[in-house]
C-alpha positions in Angstrom: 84.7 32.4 113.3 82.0 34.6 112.9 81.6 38.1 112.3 81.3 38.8 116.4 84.5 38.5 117.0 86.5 39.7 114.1 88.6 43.0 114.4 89.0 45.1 111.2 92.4 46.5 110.1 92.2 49.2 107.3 95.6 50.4 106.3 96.5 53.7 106.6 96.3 54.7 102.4 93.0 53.3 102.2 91.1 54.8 105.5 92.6 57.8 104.4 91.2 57.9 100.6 87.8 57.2 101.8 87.8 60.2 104.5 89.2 62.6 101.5 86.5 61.4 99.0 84.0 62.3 101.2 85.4 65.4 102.3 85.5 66.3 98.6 81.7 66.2 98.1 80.9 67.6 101.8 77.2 68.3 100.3 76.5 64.8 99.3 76.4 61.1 100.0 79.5 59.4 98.6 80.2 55.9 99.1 83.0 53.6 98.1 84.6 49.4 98.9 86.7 48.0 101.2 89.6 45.3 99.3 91.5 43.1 101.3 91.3 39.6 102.9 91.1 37.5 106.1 94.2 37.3 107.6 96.0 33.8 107.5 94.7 33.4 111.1 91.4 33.8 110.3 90.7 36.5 113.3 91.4 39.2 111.6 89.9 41.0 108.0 92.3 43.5 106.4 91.7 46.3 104.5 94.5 46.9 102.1 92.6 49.3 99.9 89.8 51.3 99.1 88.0 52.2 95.8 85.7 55.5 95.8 82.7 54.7 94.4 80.0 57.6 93.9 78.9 60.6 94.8 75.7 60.6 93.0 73.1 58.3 92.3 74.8 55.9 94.7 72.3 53.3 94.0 71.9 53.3 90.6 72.4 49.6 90.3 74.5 49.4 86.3 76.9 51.9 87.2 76.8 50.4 90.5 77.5 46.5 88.6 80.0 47.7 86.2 82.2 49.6 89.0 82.1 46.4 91.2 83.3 44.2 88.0 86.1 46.6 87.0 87.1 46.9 90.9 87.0 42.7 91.5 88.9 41.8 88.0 91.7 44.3 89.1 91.7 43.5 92.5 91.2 39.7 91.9 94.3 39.6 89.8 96.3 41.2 93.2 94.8 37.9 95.3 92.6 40.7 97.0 88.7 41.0 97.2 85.8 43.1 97.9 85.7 42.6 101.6 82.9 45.9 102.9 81.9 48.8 102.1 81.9 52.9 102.8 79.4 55.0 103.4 78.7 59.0 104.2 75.8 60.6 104.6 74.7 63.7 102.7 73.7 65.5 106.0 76.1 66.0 108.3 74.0 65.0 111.8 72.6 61.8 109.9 74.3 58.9 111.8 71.8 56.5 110.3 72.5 53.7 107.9 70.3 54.1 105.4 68.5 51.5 102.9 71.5 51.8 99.7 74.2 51.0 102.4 72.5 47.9 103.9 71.4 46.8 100.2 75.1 47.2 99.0 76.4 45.7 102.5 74.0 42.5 101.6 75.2 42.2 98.2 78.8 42.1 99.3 78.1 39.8 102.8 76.8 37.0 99.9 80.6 36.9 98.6 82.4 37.6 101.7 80.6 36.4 105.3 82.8 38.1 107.1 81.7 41.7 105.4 81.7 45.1 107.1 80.0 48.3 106.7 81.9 52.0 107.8 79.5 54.6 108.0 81.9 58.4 108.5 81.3 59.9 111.4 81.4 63.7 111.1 81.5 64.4 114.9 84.6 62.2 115.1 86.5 63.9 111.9 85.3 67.3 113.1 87.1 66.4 116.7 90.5 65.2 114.9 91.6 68.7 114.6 91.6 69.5 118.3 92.6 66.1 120.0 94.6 62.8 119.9 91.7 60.6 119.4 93.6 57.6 117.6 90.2 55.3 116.7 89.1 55.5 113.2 86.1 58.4 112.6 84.3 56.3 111.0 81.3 53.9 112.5 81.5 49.6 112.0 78.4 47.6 111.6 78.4 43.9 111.2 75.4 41.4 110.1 73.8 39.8 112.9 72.3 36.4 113.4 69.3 37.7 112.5 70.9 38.8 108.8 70.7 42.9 110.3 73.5 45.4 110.6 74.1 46.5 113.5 76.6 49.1 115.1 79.7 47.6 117.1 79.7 49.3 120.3 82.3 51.1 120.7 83.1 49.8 124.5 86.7 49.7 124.2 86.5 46.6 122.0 88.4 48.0 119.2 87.1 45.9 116.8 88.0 48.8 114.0 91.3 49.8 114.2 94.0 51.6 111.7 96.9 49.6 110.9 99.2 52.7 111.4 98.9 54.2 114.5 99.3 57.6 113.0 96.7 57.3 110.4 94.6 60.4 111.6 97.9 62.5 111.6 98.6 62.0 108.2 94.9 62.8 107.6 94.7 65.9 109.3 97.5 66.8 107.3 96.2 66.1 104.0 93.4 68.0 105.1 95.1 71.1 106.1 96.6 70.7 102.7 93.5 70.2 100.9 94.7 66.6 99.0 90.9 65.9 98.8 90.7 67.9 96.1 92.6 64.9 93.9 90.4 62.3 94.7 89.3 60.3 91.5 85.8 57.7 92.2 83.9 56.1 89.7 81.3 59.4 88.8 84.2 61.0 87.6 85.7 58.2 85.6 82.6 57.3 84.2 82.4 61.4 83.2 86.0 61.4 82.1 87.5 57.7 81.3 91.1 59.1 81.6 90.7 60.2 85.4 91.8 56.8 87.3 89.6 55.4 90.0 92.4 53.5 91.1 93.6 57.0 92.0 98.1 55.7 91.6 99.2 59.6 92.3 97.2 60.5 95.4 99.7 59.9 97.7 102.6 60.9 96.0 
């Protein structure tokens, strides 16, 4: 099956840690990777986690290479693997996807086919605080046939989808409570080697 047809399941700990680490660097591009797998039916790719990558110089390519190794021994050893890829952009009415994001998004689709890109969608986030709006704020793109990524319409498809219905309850929460401020990627592990990326007390 190709990437047409596959939904995307992020659980609710990982969509959430992405959405916080951007919110923590508001004035910047941040970026960070999806870890899962395909699900045993083979319809379905799910997101288990979430690694925060950078929030500066996201495409400086060792820091870039050395994060990715760290992120796929860990993972590896948990039978998970880098399955896409996260991506805000430093102005908040850019809805583009931008040259680093389909460069990472390629390197990733050559170890996992079935890859996806989330770009955050600040008109979505800004509109969690005064609806119900269930659907993730954040944007899916998959390669085409022609090796492009393009954006999956979002026609009522719901070909993204958070595995816990409440997902942008509990984020609006850790919002109003400022829990982005705890958010640990790989800039500030690479500043300060005893901040974990893998980020074990966030949700604590």
């Amino acid at each position: 099956m190709g990437s047409g047809e596959l939904r995307y399941e992020i659980a609710q700990n990982a969509y959430i840690k992405l959405v916080l680490h951007a919110l923590k660097h508001k004035a910047a591009a941040v970026n960070g990777v999806l870890l899962g797998r395909l699900s045993d039916r083979g319809d379905a790719v799910e997101v288990l986690d979430a690694v925060p990558l950078f929030h500066s110089h996201l495409g400086l390519l060792p820091n870039l290479e050395i994060s990715l190794l760290l992120i796929e021994e860990y993972y590896g050893s948990k039978g998970m693997s880098i399955v896409g890829y996260f991506h805000a952009n430093e102005r908040y009415d850019d809805t583009e996807l931008g040259g680093i994001a389909r460069n990472i998004g390629d390197h990733i689709f050559r170890y996992f086919p079935q890859a996806a890109v989330l770009l955050l969608d600040n008109k979505k986030l800004e509109a969690l605080s005064n609806g119900k709006d269930r659907s993730p704020v954040m944007q899916l793109y998959t390669r085409d046939s022609s090796k492009n990524w393009k954006l999956v319409s979002s026609d009522g498809s719901n070909r993204l989808i958070t595995k816990e219905p409440t997902a942008n309850v509990v984020l609006l929460d850790y919002m109003t409570s400022e829990k982005w401020q705890n958010v640990v990627d790989f800039d500030d592990h690479l500043d300060d080697i005893s901040k974990d990326w893998l980020n074990p007390d966030l949700f604590k």
